[in-house]
C-alpha positions in Angstrom: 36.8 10.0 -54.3 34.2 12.7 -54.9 31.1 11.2 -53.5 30.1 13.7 -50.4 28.0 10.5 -48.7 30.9 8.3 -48.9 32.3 7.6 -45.2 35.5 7.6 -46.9 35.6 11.2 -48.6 37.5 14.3 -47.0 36.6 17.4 -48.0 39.3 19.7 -49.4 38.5 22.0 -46.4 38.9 19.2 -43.6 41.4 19.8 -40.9 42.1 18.6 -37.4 40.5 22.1 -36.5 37.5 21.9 -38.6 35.0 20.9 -35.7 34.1 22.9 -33.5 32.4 22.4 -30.2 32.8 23.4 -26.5 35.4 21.1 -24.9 34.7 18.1 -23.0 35.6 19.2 -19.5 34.6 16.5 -17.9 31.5 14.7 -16.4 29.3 18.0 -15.9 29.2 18.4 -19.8 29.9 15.0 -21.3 26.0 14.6 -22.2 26.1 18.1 -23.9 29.7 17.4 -25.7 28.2 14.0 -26.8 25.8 15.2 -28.2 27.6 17.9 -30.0 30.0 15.9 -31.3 28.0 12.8 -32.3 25.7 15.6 -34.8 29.4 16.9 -36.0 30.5 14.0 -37.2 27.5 12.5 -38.8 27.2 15.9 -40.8 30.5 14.8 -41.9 29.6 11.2 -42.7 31.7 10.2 -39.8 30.1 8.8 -37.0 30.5 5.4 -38.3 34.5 5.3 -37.6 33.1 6.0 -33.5 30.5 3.3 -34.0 31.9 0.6 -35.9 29.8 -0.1 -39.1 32.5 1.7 -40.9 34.8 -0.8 -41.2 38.7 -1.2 -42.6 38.8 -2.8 -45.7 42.2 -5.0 -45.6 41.5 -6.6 -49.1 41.5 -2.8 -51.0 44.8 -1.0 -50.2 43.6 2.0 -51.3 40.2 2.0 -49.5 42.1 0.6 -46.1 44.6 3.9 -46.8 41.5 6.0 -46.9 40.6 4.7 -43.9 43.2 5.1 -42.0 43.4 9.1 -43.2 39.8 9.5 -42.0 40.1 7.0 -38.8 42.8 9.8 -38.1 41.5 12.7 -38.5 38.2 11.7 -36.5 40.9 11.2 -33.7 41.8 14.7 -34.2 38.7 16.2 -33.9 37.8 14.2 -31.0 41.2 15.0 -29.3 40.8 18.8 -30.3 37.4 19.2 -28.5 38.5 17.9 -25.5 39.9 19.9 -22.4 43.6 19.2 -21.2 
């Protein structure tokens, strides 16, 4: 899949450290880390997979596998801008 806008698409340079943003902490910069995070992943035609409309297709096992390779790494981003 080559189409840069598709929700579905990982770029070849993708990783589970390819956002970055100051860590959540905790409540004293969730509004900041939010907001960071929310414009990283819609530059990555990814905020979908946080707010639903991008959905799992279970009829296409190829688009659900795709799915479940981006659902993941959006996990790891999220996870890896958080603090312990």
């Amino acid at each position: 899949m080559s189409d840069l806008r598709n929700p579905l698409y990982l770029h070849p340079s993708d990783s589970p450290t390819s956002v970055s943003i100051e860590p959540l902490i905790g409540p004293s910069n969730y509004r900041e880390w939010r907001r960071n995070m929310e414009i990283a992943l819609a530059s990555k035609c990814k905020l979908g997979f946080v707010t639903g409309t991008v959905t799992r297709d279970d009829s296409d096992p190829t688009k659900a596998e795709q799915w479940d390779t981006c659902n993941h790494m959006v996990i790891a981003w999220i996870l890896g801008s958080t603090s312990e």
